[in-house]
GUDOVEX-886954 format. One record per residue: residue in three letters; x, y, z of N, C-alpha, C in turn; residue number from 1. Coordinates in nm, 4 decimals. Layout:
% residues N
PT lofi       nx       ny       nz      cax      cay      caz       cx       cy       cz rose
PT  ALA        X        Y        Z        X        Y        Z        X        Y        Z  NUM
...
This chain:
% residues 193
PT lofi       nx       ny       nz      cax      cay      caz       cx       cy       cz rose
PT  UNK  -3.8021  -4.6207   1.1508  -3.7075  -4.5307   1.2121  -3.6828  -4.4104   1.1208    1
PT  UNK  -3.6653  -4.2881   1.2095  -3.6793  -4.1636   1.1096  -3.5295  -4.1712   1.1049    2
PT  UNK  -3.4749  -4.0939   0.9407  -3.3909  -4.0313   0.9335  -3.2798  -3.9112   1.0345    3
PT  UNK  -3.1970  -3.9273   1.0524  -3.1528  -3.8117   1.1346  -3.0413  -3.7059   1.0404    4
PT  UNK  -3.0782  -3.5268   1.0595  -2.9955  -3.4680   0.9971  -2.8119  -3.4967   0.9840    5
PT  UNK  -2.8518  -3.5343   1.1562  -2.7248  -3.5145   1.2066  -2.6147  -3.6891   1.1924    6
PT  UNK  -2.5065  -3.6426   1.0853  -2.4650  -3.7800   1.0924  -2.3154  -3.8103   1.1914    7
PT  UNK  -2.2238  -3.7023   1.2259  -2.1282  -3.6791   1.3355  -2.0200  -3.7097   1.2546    8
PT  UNK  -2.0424  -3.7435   1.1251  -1.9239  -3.7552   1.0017  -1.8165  -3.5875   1.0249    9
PT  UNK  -1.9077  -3.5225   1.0448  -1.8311  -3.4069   0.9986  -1.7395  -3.3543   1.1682   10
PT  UNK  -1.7607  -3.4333   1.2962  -1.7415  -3.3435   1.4192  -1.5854  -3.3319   1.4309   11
PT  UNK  -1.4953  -3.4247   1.3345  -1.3775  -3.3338   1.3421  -1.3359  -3.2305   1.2412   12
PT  UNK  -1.4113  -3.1829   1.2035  -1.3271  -3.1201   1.1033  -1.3477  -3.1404   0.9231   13
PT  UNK  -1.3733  -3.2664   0.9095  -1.3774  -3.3103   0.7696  -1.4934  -3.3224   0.7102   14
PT  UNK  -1.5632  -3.3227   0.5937  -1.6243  -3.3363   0.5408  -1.6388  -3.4192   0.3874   15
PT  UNK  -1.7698  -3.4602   0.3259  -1.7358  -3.5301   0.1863  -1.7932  -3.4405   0.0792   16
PT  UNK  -1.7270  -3.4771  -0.0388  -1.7600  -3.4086  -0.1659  -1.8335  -3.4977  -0.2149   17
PT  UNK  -1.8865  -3.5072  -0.3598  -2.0007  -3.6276  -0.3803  -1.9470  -3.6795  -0.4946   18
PT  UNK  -1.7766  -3.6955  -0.4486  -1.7597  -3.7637  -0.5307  -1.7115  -3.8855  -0.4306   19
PT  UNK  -1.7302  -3.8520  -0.2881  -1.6806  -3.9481  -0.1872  -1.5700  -3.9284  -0.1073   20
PT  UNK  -1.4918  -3.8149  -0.1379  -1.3380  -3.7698  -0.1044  -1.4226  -3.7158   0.0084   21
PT  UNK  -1.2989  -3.7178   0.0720  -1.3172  -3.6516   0.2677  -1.2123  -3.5581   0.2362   22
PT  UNK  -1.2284  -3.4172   0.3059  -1.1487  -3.3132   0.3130  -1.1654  -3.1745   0.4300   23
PT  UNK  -1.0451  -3.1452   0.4809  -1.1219  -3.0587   0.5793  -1.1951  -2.9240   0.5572   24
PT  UNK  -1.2251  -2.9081   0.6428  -1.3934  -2.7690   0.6283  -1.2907  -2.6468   0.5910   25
PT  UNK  -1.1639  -2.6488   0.6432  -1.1350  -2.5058   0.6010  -1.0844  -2.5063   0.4482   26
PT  UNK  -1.0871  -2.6309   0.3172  -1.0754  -2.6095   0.2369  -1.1439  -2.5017   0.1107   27
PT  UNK  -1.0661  -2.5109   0.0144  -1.1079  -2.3694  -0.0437  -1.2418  -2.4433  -0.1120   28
PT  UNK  -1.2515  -2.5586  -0.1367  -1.3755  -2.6061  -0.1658  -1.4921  -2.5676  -0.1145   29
PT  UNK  -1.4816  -2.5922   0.0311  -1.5873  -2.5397   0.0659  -1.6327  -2.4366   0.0736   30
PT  UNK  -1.5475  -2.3251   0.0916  -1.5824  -2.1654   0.0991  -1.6311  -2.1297  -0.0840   31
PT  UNK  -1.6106  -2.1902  -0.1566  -1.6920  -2.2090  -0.2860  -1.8341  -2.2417  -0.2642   32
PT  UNK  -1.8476  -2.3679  -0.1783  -2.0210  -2.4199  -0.2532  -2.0256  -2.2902  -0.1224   33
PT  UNK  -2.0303  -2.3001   0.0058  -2.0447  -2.1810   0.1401  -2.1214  -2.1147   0.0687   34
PT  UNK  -2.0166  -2.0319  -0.0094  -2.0787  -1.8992  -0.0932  -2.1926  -1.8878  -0.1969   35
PT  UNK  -2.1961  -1.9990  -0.2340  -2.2881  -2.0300  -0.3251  -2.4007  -2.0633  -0.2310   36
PT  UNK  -2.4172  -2.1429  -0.1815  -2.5086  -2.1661  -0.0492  -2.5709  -1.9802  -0.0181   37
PT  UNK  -2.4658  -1.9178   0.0494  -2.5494  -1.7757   0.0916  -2.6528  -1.7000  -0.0566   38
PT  UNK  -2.5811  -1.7288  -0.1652  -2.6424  -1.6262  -0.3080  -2.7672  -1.7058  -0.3152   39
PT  UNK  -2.7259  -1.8567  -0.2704  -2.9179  -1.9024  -0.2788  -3.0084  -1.9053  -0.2447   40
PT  UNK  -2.9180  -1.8208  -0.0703  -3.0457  -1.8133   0.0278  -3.0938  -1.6885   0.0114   41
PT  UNK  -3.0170  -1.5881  -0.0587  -3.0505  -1.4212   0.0061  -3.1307  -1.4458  -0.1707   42
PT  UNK  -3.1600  -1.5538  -0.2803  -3.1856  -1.5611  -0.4112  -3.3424  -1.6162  -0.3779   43
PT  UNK  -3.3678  -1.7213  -0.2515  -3.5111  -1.7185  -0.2435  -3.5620  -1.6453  -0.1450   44
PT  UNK  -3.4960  -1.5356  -0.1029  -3.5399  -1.4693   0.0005  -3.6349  -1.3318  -0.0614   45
PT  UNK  -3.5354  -1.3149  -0.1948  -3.5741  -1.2214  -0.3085  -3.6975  -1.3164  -0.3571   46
PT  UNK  -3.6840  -1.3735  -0.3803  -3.8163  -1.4804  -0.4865  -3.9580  -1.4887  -0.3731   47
PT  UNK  -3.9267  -1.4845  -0.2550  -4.0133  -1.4445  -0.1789  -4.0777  -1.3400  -0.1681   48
PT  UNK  -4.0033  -1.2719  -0.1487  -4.0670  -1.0586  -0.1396  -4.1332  -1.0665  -0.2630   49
PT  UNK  -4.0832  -1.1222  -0.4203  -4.1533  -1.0814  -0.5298  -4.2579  -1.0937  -0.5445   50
PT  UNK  -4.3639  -1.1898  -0.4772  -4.4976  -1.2011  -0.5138  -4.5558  -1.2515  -0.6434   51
PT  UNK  -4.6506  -1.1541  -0.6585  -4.7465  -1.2214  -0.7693  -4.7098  -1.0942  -0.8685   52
PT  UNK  -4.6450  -0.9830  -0.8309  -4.6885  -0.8717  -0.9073  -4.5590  -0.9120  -1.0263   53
PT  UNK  -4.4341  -0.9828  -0.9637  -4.3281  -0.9708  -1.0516  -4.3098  -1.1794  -1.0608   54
PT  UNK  -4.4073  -1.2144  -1.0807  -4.4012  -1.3534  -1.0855  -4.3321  -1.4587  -1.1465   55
PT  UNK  -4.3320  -1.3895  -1.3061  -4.1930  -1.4162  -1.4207  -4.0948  -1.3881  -1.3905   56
PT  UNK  -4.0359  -1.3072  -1.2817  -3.8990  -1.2728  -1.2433  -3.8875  -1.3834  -1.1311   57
PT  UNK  -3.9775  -1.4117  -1.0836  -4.0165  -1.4713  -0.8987  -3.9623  -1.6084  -1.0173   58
PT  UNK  -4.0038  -1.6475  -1.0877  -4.0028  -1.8183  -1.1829  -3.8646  -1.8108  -1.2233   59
PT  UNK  -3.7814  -1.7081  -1.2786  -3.6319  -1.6934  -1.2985  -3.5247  -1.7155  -1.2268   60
PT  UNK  -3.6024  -1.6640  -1.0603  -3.4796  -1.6712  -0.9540  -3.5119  -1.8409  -0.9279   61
PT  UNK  -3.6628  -1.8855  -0.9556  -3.6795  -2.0304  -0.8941  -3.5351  -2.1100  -0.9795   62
PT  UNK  -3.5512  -2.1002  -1.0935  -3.4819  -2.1532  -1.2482  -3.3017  -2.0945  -1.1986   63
PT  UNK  -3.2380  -2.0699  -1.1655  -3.1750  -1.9807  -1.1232  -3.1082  -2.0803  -0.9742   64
PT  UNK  -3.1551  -2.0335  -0.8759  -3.1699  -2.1555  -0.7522  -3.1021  -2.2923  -0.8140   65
PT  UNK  -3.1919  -2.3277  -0.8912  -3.2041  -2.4984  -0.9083  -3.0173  -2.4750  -1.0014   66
PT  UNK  -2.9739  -2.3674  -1.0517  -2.8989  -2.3769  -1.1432  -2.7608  -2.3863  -1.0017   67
PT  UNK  -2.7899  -2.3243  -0.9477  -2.6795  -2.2980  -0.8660  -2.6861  -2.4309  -0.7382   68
PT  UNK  -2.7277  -2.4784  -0.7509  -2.7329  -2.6177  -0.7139  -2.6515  -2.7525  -0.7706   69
PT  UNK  -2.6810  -2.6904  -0.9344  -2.5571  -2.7948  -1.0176  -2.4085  -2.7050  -1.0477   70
PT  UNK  -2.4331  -2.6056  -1.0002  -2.2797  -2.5349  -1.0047  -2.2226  -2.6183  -0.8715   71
PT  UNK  -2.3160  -2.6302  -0.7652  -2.2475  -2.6538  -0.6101  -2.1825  -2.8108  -0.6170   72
PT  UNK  -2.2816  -2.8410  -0.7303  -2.2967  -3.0284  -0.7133  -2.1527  -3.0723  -0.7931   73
PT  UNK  -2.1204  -2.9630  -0.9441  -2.0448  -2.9602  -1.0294  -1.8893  -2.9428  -0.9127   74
PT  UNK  -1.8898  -2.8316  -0.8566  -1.7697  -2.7833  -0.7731  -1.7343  -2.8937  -0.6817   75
PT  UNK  -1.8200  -2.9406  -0.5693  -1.8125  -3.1247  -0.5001  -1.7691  -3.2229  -0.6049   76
PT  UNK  -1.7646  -3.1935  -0.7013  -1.6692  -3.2880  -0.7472  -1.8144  -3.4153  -0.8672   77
PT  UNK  -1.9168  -3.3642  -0.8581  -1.9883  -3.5007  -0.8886  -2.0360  -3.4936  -1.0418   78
PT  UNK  -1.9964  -3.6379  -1.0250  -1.9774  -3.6419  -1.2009  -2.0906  -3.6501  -1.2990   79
PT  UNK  -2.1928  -3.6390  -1.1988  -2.3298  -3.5955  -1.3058  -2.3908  -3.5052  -1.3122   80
PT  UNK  -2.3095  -3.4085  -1.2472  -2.3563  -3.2471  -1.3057  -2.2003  -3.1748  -1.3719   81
PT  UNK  -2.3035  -3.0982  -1.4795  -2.2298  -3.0148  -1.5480  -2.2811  -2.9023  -1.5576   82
PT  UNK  -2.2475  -2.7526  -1.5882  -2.3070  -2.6910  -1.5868  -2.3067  -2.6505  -1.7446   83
PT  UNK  -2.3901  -2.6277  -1.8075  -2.4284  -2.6275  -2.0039  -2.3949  -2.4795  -2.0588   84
PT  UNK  -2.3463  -2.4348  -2.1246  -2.3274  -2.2829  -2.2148  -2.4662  -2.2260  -2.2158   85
PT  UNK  -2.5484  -2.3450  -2.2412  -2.7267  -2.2489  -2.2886  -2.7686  -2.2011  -2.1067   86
PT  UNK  -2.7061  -2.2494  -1.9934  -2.7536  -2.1750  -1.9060  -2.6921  -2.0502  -1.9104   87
PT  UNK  -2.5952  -1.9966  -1.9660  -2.5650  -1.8362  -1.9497  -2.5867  -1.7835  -2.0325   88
PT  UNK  -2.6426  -1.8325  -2.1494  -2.7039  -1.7833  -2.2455  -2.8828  -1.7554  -2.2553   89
PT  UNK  -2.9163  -1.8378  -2.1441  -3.0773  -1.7743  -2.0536  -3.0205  -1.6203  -2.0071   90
PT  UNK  -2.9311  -1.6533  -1.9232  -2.9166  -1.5539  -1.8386  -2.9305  -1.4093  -1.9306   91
PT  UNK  -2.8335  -1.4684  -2.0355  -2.8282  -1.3481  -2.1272  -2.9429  -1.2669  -2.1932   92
PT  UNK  -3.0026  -1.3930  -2.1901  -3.1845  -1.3770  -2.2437  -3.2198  -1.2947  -2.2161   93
PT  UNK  -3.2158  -1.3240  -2.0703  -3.3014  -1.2506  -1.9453  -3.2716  -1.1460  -1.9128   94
PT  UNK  -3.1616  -1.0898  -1.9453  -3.0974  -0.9637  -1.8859  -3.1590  -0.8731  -1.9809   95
PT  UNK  -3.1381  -0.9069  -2.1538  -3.1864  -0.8359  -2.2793  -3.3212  -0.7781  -2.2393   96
PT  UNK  -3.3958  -0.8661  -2.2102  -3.5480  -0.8472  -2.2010  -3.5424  -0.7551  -2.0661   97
PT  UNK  -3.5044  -0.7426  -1.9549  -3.4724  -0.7040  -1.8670  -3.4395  -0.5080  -1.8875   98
PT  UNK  -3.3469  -0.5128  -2.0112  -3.2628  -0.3718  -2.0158  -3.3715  -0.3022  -2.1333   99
PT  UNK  -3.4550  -0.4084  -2.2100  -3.5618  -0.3813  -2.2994  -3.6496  -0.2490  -2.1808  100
PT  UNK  -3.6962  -0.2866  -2.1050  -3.7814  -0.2480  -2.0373  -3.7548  -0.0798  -1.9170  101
PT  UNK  -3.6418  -0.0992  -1.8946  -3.5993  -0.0156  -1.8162  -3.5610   0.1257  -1.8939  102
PT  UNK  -3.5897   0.2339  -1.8148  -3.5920   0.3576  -1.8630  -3.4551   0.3865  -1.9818  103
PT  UNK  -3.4492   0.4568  -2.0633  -3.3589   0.4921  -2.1352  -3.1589   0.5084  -2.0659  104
PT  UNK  -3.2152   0.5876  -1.9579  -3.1193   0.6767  -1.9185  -3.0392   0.5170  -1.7863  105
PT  UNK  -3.1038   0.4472  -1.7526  -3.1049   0.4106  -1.6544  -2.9351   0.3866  -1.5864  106
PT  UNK  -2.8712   0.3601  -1.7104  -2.7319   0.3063  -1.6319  -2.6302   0.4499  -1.7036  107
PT  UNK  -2.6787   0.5381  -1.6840  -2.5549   0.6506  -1.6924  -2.4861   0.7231  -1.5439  108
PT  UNK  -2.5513   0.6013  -1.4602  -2.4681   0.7116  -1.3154  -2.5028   0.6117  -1.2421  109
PT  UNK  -2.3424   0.5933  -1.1382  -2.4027   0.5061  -1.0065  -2.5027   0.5185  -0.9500  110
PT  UNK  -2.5444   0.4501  -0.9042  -2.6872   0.4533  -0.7679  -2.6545   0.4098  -0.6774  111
PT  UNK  -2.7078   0.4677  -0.5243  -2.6763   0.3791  -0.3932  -2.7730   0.2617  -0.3856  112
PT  UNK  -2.6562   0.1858  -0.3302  -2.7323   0.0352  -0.2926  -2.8566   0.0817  -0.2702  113
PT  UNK  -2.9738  -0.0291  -0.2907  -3.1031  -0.0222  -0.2067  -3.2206   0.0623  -0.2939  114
PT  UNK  -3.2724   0.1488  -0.2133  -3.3932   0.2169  -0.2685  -3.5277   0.1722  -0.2329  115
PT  UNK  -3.5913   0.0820  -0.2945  -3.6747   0.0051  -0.2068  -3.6491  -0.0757  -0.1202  116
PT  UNK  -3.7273  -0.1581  -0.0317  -3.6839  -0.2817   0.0062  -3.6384  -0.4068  -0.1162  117
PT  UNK  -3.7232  -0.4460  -0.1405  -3.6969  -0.5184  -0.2617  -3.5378  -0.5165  -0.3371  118
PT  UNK  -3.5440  -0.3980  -0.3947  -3.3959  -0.3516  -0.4065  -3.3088  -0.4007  -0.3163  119
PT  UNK  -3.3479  -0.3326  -0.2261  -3.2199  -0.3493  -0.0976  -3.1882  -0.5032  -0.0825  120
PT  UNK  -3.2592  -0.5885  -0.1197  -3.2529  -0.7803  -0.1150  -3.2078  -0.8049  -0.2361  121
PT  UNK  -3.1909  -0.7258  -0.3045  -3.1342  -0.7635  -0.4406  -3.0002  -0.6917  -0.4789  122
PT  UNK  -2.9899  -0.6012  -0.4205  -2.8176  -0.5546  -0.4122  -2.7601  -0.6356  -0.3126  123
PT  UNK  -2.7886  -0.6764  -0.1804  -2.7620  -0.7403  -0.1118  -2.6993  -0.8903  -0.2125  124
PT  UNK  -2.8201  -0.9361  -0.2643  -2.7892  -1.0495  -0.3279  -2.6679  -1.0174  -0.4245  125
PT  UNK  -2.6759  -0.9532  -0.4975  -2.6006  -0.9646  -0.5930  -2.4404  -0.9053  -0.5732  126
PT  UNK  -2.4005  -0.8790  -0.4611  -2.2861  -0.8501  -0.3749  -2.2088  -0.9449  -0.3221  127
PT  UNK  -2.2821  -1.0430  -0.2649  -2.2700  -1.1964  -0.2657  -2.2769  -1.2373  -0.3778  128
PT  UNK  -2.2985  -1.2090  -0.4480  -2.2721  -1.3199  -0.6357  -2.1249  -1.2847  -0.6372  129
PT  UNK  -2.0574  -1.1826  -0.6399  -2.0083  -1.0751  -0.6960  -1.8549  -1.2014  -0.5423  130
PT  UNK  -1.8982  -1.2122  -0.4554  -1.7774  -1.2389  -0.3940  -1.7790  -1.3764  -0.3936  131
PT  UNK  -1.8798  -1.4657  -0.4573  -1.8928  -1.5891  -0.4866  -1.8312  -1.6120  -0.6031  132
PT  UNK  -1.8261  -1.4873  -0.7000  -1.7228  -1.5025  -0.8003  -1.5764  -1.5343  -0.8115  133
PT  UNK  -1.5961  -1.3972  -0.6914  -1.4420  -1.3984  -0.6532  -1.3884  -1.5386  -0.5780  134
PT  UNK  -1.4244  -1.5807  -0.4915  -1.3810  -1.7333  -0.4210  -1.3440  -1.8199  -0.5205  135
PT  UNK  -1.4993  -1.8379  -0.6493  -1.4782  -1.9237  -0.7444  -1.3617  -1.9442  -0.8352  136
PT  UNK  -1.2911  -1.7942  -0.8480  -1.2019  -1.7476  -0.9287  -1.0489  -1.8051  -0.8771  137
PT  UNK  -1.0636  -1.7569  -0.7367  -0.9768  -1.8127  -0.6276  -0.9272  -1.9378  -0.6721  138
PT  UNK  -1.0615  -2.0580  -0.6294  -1.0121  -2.1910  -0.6337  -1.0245  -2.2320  -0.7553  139
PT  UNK  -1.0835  -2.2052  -0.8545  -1.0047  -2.2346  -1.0429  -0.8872  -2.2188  -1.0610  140
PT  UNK  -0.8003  -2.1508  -0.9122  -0.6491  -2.1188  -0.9689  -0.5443  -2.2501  -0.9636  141
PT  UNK  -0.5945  -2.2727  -0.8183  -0.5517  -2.4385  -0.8104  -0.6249  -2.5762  -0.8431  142
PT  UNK  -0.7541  -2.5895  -0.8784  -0.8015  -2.6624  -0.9058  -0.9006  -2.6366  -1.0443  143
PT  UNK  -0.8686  -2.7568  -1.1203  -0.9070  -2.7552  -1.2257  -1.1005  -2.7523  -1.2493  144
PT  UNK  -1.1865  -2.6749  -1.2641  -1.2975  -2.5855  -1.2703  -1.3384  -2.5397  -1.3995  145
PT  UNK  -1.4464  -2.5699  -1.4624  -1.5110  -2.5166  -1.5933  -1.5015  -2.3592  -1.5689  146
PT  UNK  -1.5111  -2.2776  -1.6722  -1.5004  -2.1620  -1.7075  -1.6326  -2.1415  -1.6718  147
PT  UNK  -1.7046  -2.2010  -1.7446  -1.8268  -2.1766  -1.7903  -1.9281  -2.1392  -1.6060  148
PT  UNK  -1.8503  -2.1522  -1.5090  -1.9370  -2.1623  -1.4021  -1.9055  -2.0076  -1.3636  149
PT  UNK  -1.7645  -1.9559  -1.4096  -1.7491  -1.7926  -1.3772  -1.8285  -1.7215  -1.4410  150
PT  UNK  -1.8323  -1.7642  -1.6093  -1.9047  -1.7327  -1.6631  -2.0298  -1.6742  -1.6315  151
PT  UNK  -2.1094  -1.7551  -1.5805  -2.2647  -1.7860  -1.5558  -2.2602  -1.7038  -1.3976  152
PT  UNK  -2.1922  -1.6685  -1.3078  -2.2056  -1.6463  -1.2087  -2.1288  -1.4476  -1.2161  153
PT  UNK  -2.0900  -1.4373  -1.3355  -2.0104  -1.3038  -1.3410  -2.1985  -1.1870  -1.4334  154
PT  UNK  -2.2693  -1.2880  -1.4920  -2.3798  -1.2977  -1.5584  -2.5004  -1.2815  -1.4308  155
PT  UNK  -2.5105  -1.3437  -1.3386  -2.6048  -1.3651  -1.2818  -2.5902  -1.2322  -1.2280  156
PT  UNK  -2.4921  -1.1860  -1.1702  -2.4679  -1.0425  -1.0494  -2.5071  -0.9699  -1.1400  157
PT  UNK  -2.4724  -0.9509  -1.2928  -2.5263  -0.8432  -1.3794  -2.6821  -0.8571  -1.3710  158
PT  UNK  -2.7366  -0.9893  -1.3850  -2.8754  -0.9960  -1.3847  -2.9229  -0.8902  -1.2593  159
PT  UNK  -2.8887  -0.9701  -1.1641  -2.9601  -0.9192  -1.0357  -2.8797  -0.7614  -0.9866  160
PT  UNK  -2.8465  -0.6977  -1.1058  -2.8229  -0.5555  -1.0714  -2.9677  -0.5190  -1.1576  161
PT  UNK  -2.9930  -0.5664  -1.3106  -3.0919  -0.5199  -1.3832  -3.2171  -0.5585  -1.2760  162
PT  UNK  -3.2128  -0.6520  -1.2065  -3.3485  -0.6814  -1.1797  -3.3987  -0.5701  -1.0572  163
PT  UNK  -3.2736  -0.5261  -0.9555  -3.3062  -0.4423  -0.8778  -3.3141  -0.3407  -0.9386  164
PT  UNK  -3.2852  -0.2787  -1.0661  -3.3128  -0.1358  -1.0982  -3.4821  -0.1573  -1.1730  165
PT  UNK  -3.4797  -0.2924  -1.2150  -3.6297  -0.3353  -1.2879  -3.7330  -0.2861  -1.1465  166
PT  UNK  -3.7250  -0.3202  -1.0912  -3.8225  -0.3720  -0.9452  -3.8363  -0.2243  -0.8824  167
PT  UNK  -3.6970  -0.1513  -0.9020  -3.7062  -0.0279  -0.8420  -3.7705   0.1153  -0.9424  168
PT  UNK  -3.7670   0.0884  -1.0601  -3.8483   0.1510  -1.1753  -3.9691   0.1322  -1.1327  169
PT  UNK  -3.9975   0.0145  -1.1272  -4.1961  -0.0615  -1.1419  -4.2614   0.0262  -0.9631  170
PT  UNK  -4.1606   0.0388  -0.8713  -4.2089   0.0780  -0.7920  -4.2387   0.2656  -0.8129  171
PT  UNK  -4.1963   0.3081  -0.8997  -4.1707   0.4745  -0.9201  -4.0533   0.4907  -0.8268  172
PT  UNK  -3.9940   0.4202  -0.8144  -3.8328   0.5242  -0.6750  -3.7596   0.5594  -0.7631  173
PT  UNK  -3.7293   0.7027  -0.7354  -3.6415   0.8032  -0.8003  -3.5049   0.7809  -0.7474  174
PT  UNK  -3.4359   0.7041  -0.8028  -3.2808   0.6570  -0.7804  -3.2153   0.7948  -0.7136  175
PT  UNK  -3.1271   0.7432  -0.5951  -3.0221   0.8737  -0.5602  -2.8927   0.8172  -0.6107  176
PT  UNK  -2.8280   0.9238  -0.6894  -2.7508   0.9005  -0.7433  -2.6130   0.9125  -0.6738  177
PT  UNK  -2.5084   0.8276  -0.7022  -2.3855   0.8479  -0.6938  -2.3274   1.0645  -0.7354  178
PT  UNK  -2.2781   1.0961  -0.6571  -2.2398   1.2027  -0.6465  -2.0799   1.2558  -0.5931  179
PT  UNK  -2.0263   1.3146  -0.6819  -1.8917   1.3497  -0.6135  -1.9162   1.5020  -0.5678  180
PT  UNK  -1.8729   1.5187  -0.4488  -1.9232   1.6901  -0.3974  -1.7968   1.7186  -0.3974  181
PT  UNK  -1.7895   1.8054  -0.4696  -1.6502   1.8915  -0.4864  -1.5739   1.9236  -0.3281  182
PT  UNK  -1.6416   1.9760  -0.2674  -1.6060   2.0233  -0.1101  -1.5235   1.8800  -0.0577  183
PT  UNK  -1.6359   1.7884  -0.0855  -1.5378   1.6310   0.0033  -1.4494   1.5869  -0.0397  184
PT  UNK  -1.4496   1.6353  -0.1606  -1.2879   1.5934  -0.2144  -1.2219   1.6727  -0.2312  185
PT  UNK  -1.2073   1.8493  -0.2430  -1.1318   1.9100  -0.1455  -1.0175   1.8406  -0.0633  186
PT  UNK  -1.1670   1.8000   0.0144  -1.0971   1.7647   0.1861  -1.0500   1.6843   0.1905  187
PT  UNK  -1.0566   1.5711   0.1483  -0.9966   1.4540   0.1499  -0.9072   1.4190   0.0522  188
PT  UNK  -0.8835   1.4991  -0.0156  -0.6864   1.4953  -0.1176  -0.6183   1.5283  -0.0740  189
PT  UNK  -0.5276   1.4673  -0.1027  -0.3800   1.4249  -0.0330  -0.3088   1.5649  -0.0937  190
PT  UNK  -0.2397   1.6337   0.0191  -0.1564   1.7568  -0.0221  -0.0483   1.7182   0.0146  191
PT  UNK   0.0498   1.7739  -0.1175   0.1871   1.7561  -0.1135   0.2718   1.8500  -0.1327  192
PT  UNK   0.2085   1.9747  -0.0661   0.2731   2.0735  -0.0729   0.4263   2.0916   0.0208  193
């Protein structure tokens, strides 16, 4: 007899953590792993587009994935994941080697989201890190939560900003920059005359 996805545990409302506790879906728990869930999907969606050309980056997001899996497993409550200091200290690795490479000038001026495609899956992604933080931050207020998982997840969005400006260098796209036009802000200040 095959397995079935579907177990009907969850059709009112409740769900389990793995530590065995039942709790309902609109808890802040869940909108934690939720979120984490979306950064992993739009994280192999990126690891997909990368190919062969950026393959060591494509092996980072794999490494990466699997990490945010024991953040999800850590947050459910289960007592055999932890998440370790030396994983945000990869991250850190990775970013170094990352900012090694990229043009001199690169972070002296906003850029609009996107640029390539590629890009555009990787600002995407890392926008979702960025509000997966925020949730995480959320429920550390009432529930007791390692540091070390903001840590690693305040780290990763920095990553995956370097990696979209990496990806968007290697392609030659000439970044459009963030711009204030004097005229639009003119227009749009508040007069208190």
């Amino acid at each position: 007899m095959k397995i079935s996805i579907t177990t009907k545990t969850g059709d009112m409302g409740e769900s389990g953590l793995a530590n065995g506790e039942r709790t309902t879906k609109s808890d802040q728990v869940f909108e934690v792993i939720g979120t984490l869930d979306e950064v992993n999907s739009w994280l192999g969606l990126v690891a997909a587009k990368l190919g062969v050309s950026f393959e060591v980056h494509q092996q980072h997001l794999y490494q990466i994935q699997d990490t945010l899996f024991y953040i999800g497993a850590e947050v459910a409550r289960s007592p055999k994941a932890k998440l370790e200091p030396h994983q945000v200290e990869q991250l850190e690795t990775w970013e170094t080697e990352l900012q090694s490479e990229l043009a001199d000038n690169w972070h002296t001026q906003f850029v609009l989201p996107g640029g390539t495609e590629l890009g555009g899956y990787l600002d995407v992604a890392r926008t979702v890190c960025r509000r997966c933080e925020r949730v995480t931050v959320g429920y550390a207020q009432q529930t007791p939560l390692s540091p070390i998982i903001s840590q690693y997840l305040n780290r990763l969005s920095d990553y995956l900003y370097l990696l979209r400006c990496f990806v968007n260098q290697k392609a030659e796209y000439h970044e459009k920059k963030f711009a204030v036009k004097t005229a639009y802000v003119e227009k749009v200040k508040p007069k208190f005359e």
